[in-house]
N, C-alpha and C positions, 0 to 999 in steps of 0.2 A: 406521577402522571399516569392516569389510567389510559390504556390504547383505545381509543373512539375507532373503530374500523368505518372507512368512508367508501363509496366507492372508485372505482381506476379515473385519474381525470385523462387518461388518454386513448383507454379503449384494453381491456386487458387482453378481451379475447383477437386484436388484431395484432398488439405485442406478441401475445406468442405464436397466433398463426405464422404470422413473418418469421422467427426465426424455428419454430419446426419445420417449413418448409424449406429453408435453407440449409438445415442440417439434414435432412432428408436426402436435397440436392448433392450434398458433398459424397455420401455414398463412403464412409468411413472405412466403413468395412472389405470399401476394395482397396485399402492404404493408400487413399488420397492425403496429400498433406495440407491442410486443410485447419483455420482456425477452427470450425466445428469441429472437428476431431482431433484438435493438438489440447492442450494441459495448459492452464492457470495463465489465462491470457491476459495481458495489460496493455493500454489503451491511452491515447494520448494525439491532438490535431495538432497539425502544424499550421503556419501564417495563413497558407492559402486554404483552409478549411478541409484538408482532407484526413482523412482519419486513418494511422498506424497502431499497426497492433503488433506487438510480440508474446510466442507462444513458445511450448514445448512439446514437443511428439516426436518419437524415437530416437531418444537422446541426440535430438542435437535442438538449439535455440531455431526459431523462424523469425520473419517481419513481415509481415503483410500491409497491402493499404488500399483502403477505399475512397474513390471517388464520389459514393452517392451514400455516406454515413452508413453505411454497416451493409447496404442490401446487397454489396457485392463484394469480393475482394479480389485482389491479383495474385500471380503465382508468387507464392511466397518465396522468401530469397533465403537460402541457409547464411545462418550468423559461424554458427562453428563447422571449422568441413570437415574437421576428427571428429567422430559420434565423443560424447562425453557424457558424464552422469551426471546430468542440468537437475537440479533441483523443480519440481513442479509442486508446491500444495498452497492451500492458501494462505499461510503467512510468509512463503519462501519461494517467491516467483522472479522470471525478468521483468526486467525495468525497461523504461524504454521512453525516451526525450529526443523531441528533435526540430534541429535549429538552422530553416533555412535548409542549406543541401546534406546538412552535417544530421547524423544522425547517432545517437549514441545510447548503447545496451549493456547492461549489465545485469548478470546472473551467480547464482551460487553453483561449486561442481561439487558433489559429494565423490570422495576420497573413499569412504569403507561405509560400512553398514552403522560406525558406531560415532555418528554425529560427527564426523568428519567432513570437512570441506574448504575451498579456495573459489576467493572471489574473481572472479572474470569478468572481464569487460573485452567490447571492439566497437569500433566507430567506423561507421559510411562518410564519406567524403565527397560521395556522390549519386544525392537522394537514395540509398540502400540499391541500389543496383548491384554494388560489390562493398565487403566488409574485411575490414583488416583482421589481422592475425592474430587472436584472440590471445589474452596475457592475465595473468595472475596479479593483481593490484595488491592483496598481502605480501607485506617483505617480508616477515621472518623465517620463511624454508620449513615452517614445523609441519611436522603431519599431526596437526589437531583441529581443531574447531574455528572455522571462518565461516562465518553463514547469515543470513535474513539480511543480505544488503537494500540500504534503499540509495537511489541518486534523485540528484538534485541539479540542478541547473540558475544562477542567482544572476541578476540582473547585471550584474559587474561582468557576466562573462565566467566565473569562477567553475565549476565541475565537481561537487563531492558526492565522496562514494563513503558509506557509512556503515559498521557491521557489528555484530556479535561476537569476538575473539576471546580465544582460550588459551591463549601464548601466557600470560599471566598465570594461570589457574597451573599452564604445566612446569612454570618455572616456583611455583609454591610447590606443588609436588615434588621436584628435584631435591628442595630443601628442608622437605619434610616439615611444612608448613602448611595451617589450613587454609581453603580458600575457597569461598561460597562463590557459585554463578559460574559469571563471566565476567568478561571487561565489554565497553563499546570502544569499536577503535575508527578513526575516517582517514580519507586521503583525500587533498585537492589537486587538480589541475587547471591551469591558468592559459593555456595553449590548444582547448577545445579536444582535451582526450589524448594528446600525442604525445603527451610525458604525465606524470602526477608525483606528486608530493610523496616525503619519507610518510610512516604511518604514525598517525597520531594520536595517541590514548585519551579519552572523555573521560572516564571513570571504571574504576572497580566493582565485583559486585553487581553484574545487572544480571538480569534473568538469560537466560540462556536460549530461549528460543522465543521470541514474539517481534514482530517488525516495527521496524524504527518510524516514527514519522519527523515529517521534515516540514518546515514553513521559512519565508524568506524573514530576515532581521536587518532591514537596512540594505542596500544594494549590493555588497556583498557577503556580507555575515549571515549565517542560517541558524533559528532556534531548532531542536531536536527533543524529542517526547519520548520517552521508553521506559517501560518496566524492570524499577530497578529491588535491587532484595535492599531493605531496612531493616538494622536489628539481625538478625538469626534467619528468622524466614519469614518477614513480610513481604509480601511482593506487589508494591503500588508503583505507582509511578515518578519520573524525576524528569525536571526540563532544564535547557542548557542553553549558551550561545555559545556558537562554535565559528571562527575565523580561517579565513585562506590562510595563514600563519601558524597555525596549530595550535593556537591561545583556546581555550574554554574558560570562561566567563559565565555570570549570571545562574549557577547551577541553583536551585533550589527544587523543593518533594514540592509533587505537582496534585497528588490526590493522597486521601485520605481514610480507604477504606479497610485496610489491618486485615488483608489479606495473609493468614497465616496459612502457607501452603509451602512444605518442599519438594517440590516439582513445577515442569514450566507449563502454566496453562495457556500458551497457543495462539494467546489470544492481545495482541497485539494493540496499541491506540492510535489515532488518526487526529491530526492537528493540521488548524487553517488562522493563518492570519486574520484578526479586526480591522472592520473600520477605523479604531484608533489602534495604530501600528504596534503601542504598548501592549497591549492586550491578546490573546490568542482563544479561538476554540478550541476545546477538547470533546471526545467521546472516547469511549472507553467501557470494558467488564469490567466485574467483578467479581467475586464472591467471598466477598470479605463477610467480619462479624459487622462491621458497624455500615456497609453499603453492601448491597447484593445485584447482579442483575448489569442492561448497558446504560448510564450514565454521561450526563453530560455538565460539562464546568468551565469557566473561560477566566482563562490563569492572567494574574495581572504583573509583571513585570516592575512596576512602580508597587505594587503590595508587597512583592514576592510571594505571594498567598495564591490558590484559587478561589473563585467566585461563581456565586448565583451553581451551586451544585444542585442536582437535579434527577431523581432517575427517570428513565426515559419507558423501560422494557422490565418488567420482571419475574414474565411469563417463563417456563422451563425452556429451553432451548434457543433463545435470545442471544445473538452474540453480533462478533464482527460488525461494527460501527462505522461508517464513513461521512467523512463532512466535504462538504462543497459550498460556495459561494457564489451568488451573482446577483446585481444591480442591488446590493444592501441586503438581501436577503441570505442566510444560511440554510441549508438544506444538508439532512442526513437520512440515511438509509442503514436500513440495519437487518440481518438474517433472523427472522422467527419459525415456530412449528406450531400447529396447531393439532399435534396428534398422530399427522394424516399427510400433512402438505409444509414442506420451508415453502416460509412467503418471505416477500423481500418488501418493510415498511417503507416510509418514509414520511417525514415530520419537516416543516420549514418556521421561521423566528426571520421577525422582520424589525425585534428589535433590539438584536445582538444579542440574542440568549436571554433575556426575562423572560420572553413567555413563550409557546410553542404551538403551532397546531395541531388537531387530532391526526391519528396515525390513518394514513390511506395505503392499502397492497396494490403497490404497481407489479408484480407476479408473483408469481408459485410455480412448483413442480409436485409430483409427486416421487420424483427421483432422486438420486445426488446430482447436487450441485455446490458452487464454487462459491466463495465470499462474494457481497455485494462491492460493486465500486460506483461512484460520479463521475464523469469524465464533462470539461467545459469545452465550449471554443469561443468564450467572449459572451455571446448571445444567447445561449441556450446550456441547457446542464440534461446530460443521459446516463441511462441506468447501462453500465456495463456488466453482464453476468452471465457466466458459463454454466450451461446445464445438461445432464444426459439425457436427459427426453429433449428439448429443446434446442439445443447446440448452443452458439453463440448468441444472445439477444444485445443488440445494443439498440435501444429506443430513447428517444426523446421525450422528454417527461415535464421539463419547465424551460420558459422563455418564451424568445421571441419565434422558434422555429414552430412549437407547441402551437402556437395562435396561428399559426399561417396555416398550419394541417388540419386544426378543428373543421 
């Protein structure tokens, strides 16, 4: 798919006006705490439309939230009251879902310098005003590798928390046995955060650092997408269904492109539910021998196979894929370079992945900046993305809010 560049359908230059101005505002550098100047912020509306954000800046988690979609936020509330070593980069951020008054976060703590870490979680109980007492959700006591959590929240009410573990990898050590990657391990809880399940092992062998994605399977079962090693060192992808009960089900290799790499390239996939529920989108890297570049495929659960594979980007510097959904339509955004500027695409399919539109730059920087995200609230779908020239931008870019602004 070659990139047709179009131009911003919502106005570039007031996207970013809006949020340099607001990061200007925040005045960082007098250590305000401040989504413009905290680390790898993630995004998410609750019922009544207003929009939660969790962040990192000076080791400790925040939450913040706005009442007017992004052009302002409140004083952020600390999630951990020990400073701790929160993970902040863009495949290893907090999480952040929230349900009604109940609000619930989770983060990686890095342990030592050498890929060490424990997963963390705490729940507000009462809209984030105050957060409990942040706890360690791995059981095994090891000082090794827990890290790239994602959570999930599934219509049954269920709670999972999902990760990269290296308890495996150290107990092959012990015994002087090999052992590639990592493992994926998850934990549920059925009680809204206030207990969770023993830890339950997915699979052997996955890559070691790249983030999980999660999609719902039925009201309470969740399918799972990640980068696992095949063979020796291939590193594509595998999908799974995973149960409140610890059962995995359904696993089958979800791409195809004979990525022979050993080391972990960072770079993590992103999965959304179909309009027919069998079916799932994917996006995803690469740089394998037989696919290169960000890609996209929509794996069919009745084939076990993926379908309609496609690449999308296969420009130098192309990465980090996100998929969104609304009113039948799919939409993705993806991180490119053109030399000079990360711009952040975006492509939409109205009819379920056969075909795509040309690529349109809803921004750019000339700075560093964070992965792209989608964030929905039913009616409209926004570009979430942290930048150092720019702060925080979160702009509306399709639906119904789009039409009302024009």
């Amino acid at each position: 798919m070659r990139i047709k560049i179009q131009t911003f359908i919502l106005g570039l230059g007031c996207l970013l006006l809006s949020g340099l101005v607001s990061a200007q505002a925040a005045n960082c550098s007098d250590g305000l705490i401040s989504v413009h100047c905290g680390d790898a912020p993630s995004a998410t509306f609750d019922a009544e439309g207003d929009l939660w954000v969790a962040f990192v800046q000076d080791m400790h988690v925040y939450v913040s939230r706005s009442e007017d979609r992004g052009r302002s936020f409140s004083i952020p509330t600390q999630v951990n009251p020990v400073a701790e070593d929160a993970e902040f980069n863009g495949e290893n951020r907090p999480k952040i879902i929230v349900d009604g008054d109940e609000i619930y976060v989770s983060w990686t703590k890095k342990t030592s310098p050498r890929f060490t870490g424990e997963i963390r979680f705490a729940r507000s109980t009462d809209s984030g005003r105050t957060f409990s007492e942040p706890r360690t959700i791995n059981d095994d006591g090891l000082f090794t590798g827990h890290r790239f959590e994602s959570l999930f929240l599934s219509d049954s009410g269920h709670l999972y928390l999902t990760w990269i573990d290296k308890r495996d990898l150290e107990a092959s050590l012990e015994k002087e046995q090999e052992y590639s990657g990592a493992a994926v391990y998850y934990a549920v809880s059925a009680d809204g955060g206030e207990t969770f399940s023993s830890n339950y092992r997915v699979a052997n062998h996955s890559c070691e650092c790249c983030r999980i994605a999660i999609a719902p399977r039925g009201p309470q079962d969740i399918a799972i997408l990640w980068r696992q090693i095949f063979g020796v060192t291939t590193r594509d992808h595998a999908i799974a269904v995973l149960s409140p009960q610890g059962e995995t089900t359904e696993r089958h290799r979800a791409s195809y492109d004979e990525w022979e790499i050993n080391a972990c390239p960072h770079h993590g996939p992103s999965m959304i539910q179909g309009l027919n529920t069998d079916q799932y989108h994917m996006a995803w890297f690469t740089n394998g021998d037989a696919h290169q570049g960000v890609y996209y495929g929509r794996f069919s659960f009745a084939l076990g196979s993926p379908q309609l594979v496609r690449q999308i980007d296969a420009n130098p510097g192309a990465g980090h894929p996100f998929l969104q959904s609304l009113d039948g339509t799919v939409y993705m955004v993806w991180k490119g370079f053109d030399g000079q500027r990360s711009l952040i695409y975006s492509i939409q399919s109205g009819d379920e992945g056969r075909s795509w539109s040309d690529a349109e730059v809803l921004a750019s920087t000339q700075e560093g900046s964070d992965h792209p995200f989608i964030v929905s609230d039913g009616e409209s779908l926004s570009l979430s993305w942290k930048t150092k020239e720019h702060g925080y931008i979160f702009e509306t870019f399709a639906g119904l809010r789009t039409t009302a602004s024009d």
